[in-house]
N, CA, C and O of each residue as an XYZ file, in Angstrom:
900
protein
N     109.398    109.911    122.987
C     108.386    110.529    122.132
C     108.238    112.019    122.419
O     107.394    112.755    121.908
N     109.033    112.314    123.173
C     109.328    114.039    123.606
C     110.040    114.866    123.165
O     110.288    115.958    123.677
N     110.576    114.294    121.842
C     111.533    115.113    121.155
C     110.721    116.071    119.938
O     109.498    115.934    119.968
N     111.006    116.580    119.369
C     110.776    118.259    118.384
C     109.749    117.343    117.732
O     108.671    117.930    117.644
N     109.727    116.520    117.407
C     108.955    115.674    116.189
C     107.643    115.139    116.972
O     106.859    114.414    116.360
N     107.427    115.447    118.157
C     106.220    114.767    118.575
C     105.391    115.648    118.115
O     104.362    115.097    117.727
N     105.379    116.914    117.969
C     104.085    117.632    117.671
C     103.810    117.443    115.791
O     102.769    117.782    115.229
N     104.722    116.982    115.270
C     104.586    116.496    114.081
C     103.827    115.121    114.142
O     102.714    114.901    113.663
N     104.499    114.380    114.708
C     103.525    113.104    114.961
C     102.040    113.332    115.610
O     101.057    112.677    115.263
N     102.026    114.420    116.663
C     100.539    114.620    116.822
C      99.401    115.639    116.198
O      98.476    116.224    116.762
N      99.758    115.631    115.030
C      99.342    116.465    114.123
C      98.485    115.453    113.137
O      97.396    115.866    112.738
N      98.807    114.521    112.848
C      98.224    113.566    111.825
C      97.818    112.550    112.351
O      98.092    112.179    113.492
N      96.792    111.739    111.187
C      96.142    110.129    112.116
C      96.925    109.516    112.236
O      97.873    109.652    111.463
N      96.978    108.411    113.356
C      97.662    107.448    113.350
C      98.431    106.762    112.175
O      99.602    106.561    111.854
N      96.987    106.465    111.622
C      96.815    105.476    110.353
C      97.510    106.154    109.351
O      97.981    105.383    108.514
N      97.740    107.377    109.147
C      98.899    107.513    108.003
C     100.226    107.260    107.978
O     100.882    107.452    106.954
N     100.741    106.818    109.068
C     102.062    106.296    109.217
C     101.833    104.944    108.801
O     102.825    104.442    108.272
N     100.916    104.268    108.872
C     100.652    102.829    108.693
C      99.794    102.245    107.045
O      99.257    101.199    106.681
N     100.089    103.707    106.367
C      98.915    103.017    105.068
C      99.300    101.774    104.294
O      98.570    100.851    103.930
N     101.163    102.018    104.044
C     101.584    100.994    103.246
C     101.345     99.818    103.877
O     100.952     98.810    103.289
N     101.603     99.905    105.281
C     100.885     98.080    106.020
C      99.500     97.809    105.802
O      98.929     96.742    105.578
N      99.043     99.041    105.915
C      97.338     98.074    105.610
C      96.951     97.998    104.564
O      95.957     97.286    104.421
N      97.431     98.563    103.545
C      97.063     98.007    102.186
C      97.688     96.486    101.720
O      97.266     95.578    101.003
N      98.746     96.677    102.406
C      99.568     94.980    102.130
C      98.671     93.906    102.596
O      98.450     92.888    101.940
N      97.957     94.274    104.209
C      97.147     93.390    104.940
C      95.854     93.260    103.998
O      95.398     92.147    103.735
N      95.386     94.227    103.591
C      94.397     94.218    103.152
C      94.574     93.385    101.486
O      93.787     92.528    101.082
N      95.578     93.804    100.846
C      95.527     92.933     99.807
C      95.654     91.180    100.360
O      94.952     90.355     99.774
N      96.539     90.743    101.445
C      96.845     89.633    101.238
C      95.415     88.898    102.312
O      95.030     87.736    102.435
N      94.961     90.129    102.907
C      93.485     89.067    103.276
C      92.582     88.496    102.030
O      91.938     87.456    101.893
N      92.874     89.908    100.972
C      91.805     89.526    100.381
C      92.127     88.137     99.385
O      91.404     87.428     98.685
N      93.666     88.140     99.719
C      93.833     86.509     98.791
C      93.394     85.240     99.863
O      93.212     84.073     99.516
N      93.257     85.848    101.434
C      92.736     84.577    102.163
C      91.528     84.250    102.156
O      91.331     83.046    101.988
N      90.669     84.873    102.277
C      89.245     84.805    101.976
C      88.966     84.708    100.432
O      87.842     84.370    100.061
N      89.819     84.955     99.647
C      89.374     84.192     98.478
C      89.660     82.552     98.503
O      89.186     81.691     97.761
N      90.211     82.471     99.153
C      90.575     80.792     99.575
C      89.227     80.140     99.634
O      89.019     79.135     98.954
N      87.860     80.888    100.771
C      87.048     80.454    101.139
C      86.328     80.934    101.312
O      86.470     81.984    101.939
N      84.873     80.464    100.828
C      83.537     80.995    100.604
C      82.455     81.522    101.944
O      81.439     82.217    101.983
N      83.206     80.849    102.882
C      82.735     81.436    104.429
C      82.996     82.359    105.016
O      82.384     83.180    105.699
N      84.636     82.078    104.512
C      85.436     83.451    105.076
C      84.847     84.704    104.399
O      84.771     85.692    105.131
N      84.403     84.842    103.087
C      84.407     85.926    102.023
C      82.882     86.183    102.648
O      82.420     87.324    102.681
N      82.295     85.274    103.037
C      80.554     85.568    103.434
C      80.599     86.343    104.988
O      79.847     87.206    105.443
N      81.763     85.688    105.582
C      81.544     86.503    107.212
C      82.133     87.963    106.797
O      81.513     88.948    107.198
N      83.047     88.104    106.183
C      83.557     89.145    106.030
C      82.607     90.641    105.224
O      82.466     91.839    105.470
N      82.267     89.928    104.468
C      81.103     90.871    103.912
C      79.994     90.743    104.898
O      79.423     91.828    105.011
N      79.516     89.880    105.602
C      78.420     89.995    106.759
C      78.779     91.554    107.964
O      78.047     92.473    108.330
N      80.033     91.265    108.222
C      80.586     92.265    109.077
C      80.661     93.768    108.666
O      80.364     94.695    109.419
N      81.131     93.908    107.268
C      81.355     95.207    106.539
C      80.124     95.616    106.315
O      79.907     96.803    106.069
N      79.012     94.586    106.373
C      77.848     94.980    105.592
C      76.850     95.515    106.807
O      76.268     96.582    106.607
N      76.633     94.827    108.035
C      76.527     95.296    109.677
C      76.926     96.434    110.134
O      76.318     96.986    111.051
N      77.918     96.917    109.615
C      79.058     98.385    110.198
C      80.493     98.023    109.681
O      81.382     97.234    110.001
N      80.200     99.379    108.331
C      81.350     99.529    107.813
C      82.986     99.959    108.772
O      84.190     99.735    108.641
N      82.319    100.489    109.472
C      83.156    101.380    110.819
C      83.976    100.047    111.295
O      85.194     99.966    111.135
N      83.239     99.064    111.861
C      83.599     97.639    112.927
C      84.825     97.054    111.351
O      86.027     96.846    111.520
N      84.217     96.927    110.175
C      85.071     96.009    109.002
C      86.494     96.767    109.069
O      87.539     96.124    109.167
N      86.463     98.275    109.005
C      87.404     99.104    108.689
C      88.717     98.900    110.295
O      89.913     98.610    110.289
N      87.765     99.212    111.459
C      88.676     99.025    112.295
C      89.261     97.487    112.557
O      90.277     97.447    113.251
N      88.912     96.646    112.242
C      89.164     95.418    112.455
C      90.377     94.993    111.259
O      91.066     93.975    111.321
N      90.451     96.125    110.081
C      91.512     96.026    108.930
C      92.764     96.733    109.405
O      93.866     96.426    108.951
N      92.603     97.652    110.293
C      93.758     97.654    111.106
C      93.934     97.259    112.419
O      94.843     97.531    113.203
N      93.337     96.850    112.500
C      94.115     95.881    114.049
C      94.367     94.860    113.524
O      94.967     94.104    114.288
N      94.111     94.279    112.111
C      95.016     93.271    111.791
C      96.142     93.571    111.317
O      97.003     92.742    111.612
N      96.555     94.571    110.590
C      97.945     95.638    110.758
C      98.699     95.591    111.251
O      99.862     95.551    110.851
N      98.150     95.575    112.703
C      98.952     95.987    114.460
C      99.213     94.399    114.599
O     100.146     93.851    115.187
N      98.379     93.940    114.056
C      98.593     92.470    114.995
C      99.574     91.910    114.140
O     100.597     91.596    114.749
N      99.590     91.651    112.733
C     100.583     90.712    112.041
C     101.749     91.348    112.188
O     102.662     90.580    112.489
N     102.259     93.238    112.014
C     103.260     93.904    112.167
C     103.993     93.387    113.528
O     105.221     93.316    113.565
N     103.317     93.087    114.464
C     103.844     92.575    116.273
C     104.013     91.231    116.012
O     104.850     90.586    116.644
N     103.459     90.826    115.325
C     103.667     89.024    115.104
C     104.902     88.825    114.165
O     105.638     87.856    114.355
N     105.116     89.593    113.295
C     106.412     89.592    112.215
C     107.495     89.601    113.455
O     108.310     88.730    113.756
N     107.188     91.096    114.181
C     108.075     91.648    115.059
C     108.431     90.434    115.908
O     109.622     90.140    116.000
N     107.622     89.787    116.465
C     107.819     88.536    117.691
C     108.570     87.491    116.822
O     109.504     86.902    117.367
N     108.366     87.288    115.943
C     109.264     86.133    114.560
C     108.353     84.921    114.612
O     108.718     83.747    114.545
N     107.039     85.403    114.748
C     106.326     83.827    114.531
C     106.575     83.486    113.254
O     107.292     84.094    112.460
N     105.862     82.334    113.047
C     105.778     81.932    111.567
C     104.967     81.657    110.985
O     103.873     81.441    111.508
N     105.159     81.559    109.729
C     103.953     82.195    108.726
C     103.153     81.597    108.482
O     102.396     81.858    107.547
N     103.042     80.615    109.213
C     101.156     79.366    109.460
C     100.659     80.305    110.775
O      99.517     80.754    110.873
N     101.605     80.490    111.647
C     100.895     81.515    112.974
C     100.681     82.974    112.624
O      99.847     83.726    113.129
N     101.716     83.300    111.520
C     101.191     84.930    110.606
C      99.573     84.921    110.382
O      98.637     85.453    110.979
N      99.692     83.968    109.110
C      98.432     83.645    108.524
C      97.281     83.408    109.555
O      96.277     84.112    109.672
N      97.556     82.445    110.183
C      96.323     82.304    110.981
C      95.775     83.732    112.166
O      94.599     83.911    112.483
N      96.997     84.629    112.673
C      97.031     85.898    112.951
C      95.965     86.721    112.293
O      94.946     87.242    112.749
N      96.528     86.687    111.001
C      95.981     87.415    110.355
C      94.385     87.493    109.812
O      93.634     88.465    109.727
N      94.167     86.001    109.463
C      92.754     85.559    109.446
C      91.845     85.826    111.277
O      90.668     86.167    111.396
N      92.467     85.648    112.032
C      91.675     85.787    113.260
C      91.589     87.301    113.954
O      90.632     87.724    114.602
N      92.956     88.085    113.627
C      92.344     89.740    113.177
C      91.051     89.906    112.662
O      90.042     90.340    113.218
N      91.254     89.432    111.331
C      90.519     90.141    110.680
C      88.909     90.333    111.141
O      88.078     91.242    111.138
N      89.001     88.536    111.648
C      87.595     88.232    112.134
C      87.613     88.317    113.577
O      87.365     87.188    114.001
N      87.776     89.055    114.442
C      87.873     88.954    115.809
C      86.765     89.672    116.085
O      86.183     89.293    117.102
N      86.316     90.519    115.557
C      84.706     91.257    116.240
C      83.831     91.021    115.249
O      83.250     91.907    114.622
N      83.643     89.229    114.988
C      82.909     88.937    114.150
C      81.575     88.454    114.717
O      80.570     88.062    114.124
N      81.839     88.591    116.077
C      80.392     88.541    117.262
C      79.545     89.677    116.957
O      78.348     89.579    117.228
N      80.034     90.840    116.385
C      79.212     91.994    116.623
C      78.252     92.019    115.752
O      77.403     92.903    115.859
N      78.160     90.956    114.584
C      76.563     90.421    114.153
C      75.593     90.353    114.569
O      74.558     90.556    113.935
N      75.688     89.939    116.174
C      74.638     89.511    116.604
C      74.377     90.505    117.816
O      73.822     90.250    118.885
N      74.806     91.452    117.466
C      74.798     93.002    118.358
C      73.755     93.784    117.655
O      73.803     94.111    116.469
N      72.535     94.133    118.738
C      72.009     95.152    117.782
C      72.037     96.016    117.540
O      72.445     96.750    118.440
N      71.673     96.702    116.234
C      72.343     98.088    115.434
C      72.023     99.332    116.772
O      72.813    100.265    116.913
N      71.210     99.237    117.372
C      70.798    100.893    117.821
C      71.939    100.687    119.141
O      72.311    101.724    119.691
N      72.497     99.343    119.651
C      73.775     99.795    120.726
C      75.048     99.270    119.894
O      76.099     99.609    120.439
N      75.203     98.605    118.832
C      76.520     98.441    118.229
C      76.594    100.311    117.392
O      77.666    100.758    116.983
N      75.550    100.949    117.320
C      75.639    102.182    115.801
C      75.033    103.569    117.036
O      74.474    104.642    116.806
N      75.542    102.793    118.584
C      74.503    104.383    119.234
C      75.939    105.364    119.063
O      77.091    104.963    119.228
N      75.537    106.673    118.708
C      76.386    107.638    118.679
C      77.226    108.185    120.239
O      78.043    109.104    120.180
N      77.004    107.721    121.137
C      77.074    108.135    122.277
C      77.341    106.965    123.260
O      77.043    105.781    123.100
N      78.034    107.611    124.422
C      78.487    106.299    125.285
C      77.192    105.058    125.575
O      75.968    105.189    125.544
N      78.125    103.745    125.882
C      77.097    103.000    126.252
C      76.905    102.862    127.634
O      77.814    102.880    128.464
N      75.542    102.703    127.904
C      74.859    102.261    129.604
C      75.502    101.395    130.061
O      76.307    100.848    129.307
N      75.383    100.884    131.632
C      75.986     99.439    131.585
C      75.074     98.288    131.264
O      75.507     97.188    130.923
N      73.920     98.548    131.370
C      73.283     97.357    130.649
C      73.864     97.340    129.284
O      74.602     96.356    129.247
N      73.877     97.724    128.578
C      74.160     97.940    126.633
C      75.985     97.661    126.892
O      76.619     97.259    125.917
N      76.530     97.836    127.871
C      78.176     97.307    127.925
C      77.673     96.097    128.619
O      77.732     97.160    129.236
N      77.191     94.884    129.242
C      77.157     94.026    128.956
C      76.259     92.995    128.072
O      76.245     91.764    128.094
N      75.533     93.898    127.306
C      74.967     92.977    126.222
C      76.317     93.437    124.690
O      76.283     93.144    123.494
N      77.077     94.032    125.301
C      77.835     94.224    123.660
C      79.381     93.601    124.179
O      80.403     93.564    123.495
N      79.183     93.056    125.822
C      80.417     92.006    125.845
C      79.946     90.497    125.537
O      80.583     89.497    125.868
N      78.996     90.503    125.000
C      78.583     89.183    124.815
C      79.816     88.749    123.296
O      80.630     87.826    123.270
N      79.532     89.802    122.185
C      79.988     89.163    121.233
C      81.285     88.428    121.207
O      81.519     87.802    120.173
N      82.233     88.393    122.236
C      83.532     87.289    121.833
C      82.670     85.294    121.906
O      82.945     84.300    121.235
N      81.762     85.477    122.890
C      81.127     84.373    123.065
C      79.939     83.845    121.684
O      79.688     82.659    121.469
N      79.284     85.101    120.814
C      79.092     84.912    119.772
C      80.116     84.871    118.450
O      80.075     83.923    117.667
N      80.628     85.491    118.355
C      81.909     85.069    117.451
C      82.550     83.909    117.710
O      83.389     83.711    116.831
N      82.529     82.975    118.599
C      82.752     81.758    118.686
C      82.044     81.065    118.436
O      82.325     80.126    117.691
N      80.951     81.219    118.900
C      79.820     80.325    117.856
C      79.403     80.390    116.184
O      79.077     79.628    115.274
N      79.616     81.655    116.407
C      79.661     81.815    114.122
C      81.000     80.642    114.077
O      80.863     79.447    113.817
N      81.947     81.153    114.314
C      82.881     80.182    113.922
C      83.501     78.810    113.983
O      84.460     78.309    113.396
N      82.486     78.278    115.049
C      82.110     76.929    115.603
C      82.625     75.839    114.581
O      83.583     75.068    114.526
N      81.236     76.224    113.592
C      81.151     75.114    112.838
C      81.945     74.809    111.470
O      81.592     73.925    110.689
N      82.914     75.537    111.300
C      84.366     75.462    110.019
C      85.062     74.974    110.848
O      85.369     75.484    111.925
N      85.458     73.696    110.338
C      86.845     72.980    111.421
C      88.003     74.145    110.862
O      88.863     74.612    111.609
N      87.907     74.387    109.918
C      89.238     75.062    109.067
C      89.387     76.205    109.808
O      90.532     76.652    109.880
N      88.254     76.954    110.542
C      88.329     77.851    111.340
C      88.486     78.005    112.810
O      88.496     79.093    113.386
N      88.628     76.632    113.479
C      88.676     76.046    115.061
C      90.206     77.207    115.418
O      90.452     77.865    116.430
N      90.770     77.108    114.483
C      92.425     77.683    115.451
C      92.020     79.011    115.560
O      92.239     79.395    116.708
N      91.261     80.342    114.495
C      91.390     80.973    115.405
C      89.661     81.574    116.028
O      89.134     82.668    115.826
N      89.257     80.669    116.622
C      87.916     80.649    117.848
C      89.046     81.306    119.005
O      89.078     82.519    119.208
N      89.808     80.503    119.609
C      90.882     81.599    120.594
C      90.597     83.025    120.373
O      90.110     83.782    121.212
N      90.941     83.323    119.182
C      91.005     85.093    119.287
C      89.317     85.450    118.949
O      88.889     86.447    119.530
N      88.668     84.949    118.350
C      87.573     85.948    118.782
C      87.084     85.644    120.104
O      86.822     86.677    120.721
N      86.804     84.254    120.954
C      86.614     84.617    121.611
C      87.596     85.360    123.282
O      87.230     85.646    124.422
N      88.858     85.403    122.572
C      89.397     86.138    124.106
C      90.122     86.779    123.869
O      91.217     86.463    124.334
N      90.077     88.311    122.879
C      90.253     89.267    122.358
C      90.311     89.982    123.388
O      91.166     90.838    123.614
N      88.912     89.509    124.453
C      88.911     91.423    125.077
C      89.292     90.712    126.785
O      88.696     91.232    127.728
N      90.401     89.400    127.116
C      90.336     89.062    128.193
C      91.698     89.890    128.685
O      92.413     90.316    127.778
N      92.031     90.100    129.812
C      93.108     91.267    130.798
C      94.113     90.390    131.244
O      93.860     89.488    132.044
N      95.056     90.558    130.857
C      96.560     89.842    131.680
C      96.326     89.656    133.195
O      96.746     88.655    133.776
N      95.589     90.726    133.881
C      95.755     90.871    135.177
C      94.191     89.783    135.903
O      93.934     89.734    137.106
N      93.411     89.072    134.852
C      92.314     88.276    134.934
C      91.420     89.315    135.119
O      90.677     89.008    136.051
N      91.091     90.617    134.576
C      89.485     91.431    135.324
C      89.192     91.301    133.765
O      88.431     92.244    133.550
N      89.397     90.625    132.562
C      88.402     90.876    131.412
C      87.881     89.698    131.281
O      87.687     88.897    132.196
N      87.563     89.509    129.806
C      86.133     88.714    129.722
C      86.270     88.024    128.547
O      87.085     88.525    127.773
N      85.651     86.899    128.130
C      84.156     86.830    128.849
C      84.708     85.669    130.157
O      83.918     85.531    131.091
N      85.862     84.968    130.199
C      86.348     83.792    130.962
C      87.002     84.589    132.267
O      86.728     84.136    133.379
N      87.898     85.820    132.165
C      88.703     86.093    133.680
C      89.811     84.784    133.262
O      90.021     83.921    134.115
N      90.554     84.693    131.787
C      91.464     84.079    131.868
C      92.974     85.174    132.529
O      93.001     86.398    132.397
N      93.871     84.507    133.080
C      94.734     85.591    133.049
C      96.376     85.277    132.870
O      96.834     84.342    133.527
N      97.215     85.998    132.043
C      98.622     86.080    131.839
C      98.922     85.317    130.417
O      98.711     85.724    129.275
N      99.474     84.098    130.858
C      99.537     83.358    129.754
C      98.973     81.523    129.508
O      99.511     80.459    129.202
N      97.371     82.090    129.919
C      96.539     80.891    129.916
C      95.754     81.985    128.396
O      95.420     81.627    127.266
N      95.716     83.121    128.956
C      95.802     83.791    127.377
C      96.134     83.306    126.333
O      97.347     83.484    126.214
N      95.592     82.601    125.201
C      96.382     82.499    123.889
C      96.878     83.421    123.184
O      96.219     84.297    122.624
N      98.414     83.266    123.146
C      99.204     84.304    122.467
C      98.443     85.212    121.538
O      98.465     86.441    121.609
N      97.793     84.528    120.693
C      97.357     85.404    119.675
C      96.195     86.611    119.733
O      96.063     87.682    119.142
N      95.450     85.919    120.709
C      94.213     86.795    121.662
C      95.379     88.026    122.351
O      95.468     89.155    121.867
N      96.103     87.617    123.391
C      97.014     88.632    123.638
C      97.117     89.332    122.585
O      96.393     90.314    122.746
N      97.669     89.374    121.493
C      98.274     90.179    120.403
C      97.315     90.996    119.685
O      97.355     92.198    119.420
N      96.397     90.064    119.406
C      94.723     91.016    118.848
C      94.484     91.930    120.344
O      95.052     93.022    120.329
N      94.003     91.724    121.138
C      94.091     92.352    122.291
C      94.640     93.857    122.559
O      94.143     94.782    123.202
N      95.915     93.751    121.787
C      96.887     95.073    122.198
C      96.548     95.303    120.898
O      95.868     96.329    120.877
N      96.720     94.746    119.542
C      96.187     95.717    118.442
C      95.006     96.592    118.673
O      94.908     97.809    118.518
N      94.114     95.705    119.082
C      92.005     96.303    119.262
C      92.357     97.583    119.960
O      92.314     98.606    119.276
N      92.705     97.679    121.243
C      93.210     98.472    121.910
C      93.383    100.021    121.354
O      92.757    101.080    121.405
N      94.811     99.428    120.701
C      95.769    100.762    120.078
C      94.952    101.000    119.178
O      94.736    102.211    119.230
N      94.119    100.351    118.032
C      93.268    101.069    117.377
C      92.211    101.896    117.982
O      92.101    103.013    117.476
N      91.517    101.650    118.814
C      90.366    102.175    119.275
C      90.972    103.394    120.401
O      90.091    103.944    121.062
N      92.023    103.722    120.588
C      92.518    104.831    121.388
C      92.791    105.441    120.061
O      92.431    106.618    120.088
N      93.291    105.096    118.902
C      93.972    106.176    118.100
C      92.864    106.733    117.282
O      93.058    107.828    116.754
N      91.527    106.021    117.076
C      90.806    106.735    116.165
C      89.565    107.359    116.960
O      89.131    106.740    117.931
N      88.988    108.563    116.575
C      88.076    108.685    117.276
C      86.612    108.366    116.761
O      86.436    108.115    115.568
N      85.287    108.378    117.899
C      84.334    108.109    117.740
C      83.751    109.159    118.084
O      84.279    110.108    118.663
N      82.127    109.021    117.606
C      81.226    110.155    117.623
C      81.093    110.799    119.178
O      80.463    111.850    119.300
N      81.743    110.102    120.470
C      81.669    110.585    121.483
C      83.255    110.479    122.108
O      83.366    110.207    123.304
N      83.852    110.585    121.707
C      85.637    110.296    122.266
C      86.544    111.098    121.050
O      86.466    110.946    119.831
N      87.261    111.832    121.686
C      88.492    112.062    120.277
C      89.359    111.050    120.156
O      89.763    110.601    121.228
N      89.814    110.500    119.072
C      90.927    110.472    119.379
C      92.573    110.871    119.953
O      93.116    111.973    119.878
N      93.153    109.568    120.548
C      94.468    109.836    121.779
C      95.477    110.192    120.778
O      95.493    109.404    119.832
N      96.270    111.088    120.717
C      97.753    110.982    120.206
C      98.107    109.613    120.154
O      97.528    108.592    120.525
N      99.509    109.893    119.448
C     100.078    108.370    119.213
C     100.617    108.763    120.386
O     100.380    107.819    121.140
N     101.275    109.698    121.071
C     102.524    109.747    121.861
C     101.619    109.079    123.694
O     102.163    108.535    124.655
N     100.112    109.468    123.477
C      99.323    109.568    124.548
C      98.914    107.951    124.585
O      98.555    107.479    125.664
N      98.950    107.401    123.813
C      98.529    106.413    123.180
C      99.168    105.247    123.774
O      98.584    104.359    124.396
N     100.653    105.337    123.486
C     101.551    104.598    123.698
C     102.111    104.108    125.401
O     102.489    103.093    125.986
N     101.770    106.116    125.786
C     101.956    105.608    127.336
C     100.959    105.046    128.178
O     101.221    104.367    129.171
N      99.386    105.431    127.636
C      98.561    104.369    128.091
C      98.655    102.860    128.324
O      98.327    102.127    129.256
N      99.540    102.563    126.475
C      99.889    100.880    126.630
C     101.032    100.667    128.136
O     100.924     99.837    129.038
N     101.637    101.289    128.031
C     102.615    101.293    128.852
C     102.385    101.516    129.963
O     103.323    101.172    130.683
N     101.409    102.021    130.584
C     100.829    102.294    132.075
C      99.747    100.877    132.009
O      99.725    100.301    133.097
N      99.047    100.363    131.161
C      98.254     99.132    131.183
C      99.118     97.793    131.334
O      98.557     96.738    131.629
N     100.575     97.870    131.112
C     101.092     96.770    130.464
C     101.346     96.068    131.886
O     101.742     96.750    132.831
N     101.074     94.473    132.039
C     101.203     94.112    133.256
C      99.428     93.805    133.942
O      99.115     92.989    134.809
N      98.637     94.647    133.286
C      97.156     94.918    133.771
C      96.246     94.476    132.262
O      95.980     93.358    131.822
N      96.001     95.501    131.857
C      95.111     94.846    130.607
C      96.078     93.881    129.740
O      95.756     92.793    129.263
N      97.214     94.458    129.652
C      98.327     94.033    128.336
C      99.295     93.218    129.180
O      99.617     93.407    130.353
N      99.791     92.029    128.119
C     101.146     91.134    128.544
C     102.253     91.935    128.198
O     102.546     92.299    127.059
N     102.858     92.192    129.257
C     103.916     93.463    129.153
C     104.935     93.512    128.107
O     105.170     94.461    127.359
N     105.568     92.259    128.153
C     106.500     91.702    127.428
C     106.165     92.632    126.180
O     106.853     93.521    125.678
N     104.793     92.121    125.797
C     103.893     92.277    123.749
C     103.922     93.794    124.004
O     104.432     94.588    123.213
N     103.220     94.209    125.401
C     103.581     95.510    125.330
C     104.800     96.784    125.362
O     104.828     97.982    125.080
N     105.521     96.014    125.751
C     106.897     97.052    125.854
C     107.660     96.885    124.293
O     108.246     97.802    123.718
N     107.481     95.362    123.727
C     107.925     95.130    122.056
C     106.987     96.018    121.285
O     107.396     96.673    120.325
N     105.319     96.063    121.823
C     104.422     97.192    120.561
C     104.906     98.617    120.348
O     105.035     99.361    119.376
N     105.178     98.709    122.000
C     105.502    100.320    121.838
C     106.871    100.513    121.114
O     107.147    101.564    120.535
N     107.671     99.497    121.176
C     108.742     99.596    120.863
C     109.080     99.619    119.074
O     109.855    100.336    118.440
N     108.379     98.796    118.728
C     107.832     98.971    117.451
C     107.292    100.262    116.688
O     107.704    100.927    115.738
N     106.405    100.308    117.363
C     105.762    101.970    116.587
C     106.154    102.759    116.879
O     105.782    103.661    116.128
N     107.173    103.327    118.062
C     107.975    104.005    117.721
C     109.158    104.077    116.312
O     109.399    104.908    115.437
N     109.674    102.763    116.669
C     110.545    102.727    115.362
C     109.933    102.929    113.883
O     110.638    103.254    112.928
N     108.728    102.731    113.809
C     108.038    102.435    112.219
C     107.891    103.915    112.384
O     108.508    104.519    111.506
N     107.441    104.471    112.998
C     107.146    106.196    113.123
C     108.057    107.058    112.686
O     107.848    107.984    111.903
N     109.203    106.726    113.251
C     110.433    107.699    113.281
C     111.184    106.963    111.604
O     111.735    107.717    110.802
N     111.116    106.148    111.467
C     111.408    105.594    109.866
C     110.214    106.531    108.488
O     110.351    106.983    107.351
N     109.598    106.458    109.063
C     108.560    107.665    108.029
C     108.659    108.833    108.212
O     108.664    109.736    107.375
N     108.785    108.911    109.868
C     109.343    110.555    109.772
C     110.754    111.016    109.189
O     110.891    112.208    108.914
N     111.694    110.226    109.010
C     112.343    110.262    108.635
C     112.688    110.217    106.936
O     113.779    110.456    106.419
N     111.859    109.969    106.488
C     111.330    109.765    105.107
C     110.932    111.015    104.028
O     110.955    111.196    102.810
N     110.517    111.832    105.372
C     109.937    113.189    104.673
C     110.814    114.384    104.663
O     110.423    115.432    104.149
């Protein structure tokens, strides 16, 4: 990522290398949740809570089905990928607005009342059997390969794959965009973070294939222009 073109790549958002994927994601969620009247109700519950949380959660399902194509799952584990993206910080309902919407870092009291939500997003989603497969990813989205995350201290591959995979999407989104108190990381800064985490927060393997990935999708658009 050290070649003439990185300062081209760190010139622009992330997300514009990635529009044609998230509009694809975004159209074909919106044919999944038209499937179902729960799905279409949590989903507007979430967008309607913090547009910010709906928007980032539309690309980390991006990151996640693009790594899941990449891994060659298949397209009942796409789909269900993709549905448990979408809804993976669907705990943050029950987060309240003045520490889910504070402009500014959180305390550690307010960081562990806002690690609660993987344990509430499992309970919204409790009660849809149709929705049991992916309870895994919301609730162990934010758990660490190396066992220091949460809310269980599961670690490696007691991880469900797909939590892993949301995991490293959530991640790479929330380094690449910025917030009212953080800039956003370069992609190039971005990447070696995954890569210095991988083994620790990240399953290395997913991580050395992500980075490996967005490099290639990068340099295919840069190449484009």
């Amino acid at each position: 990522m050290r070649s003439g073109k990185s300062s081209i790549i760190d010139s622009f958002q992330i997300q514009e290398f990635f529009l044609d994927s998230v509009d694809n994601v975004a159209l074909e969620s919106k044919k999944v949740l038209s499937l179902s009247e729960f799905l279409q109700t949590l989903a507007m519950a979430l967008a309607a809570k913090n547009i910010e949380t709906w928007e980032h959660s539309v690309l980390v399902t991006t990151y996640a089905v693009m790594l899941g194509i990449q891994l060659g799952l298949s397209q009942e584990e796409i789909e269900q990928l993709r549905i448990g993206a979408l809804l993976h910080d669907i705990g943050k309902i029950g987060i309240r607005d003045d520490i889910l919407l504070k402009p500014w870092a959180l305390t550690a009291d307010e960081y562990v009342r806002i690690e609660k939500h993987p344990e509430i997003g499992a309970r919204i989603l409790e009660p849809s059997r149709a929705l049991h497969s992916i309870i895994p990813i919301a609730l162990h989205h934010h758990e660490h390969y190396n066992g220091k995350g949460y809310p269980q201290g599961l670690r490696g591959e007691k991880i469900p794959l797909a939590a892993r995979i949301v995991s490293l999407a959530d991640a790479f989104e929330a380094m690449t965009s910025g917030r009212l108190y953080r800039r956003a990381m370069t992609l190039e800064v971005a990447l070696e973070e995954i890569q210095l985490q991988s083994g620790r927060q990240f399953d290395p393997y997913l991580g050395q294939t992500f980075v490996e990935m967005i490099k290639q999708e990068v340099s295919l658009k840069l190449g484009d222009k």
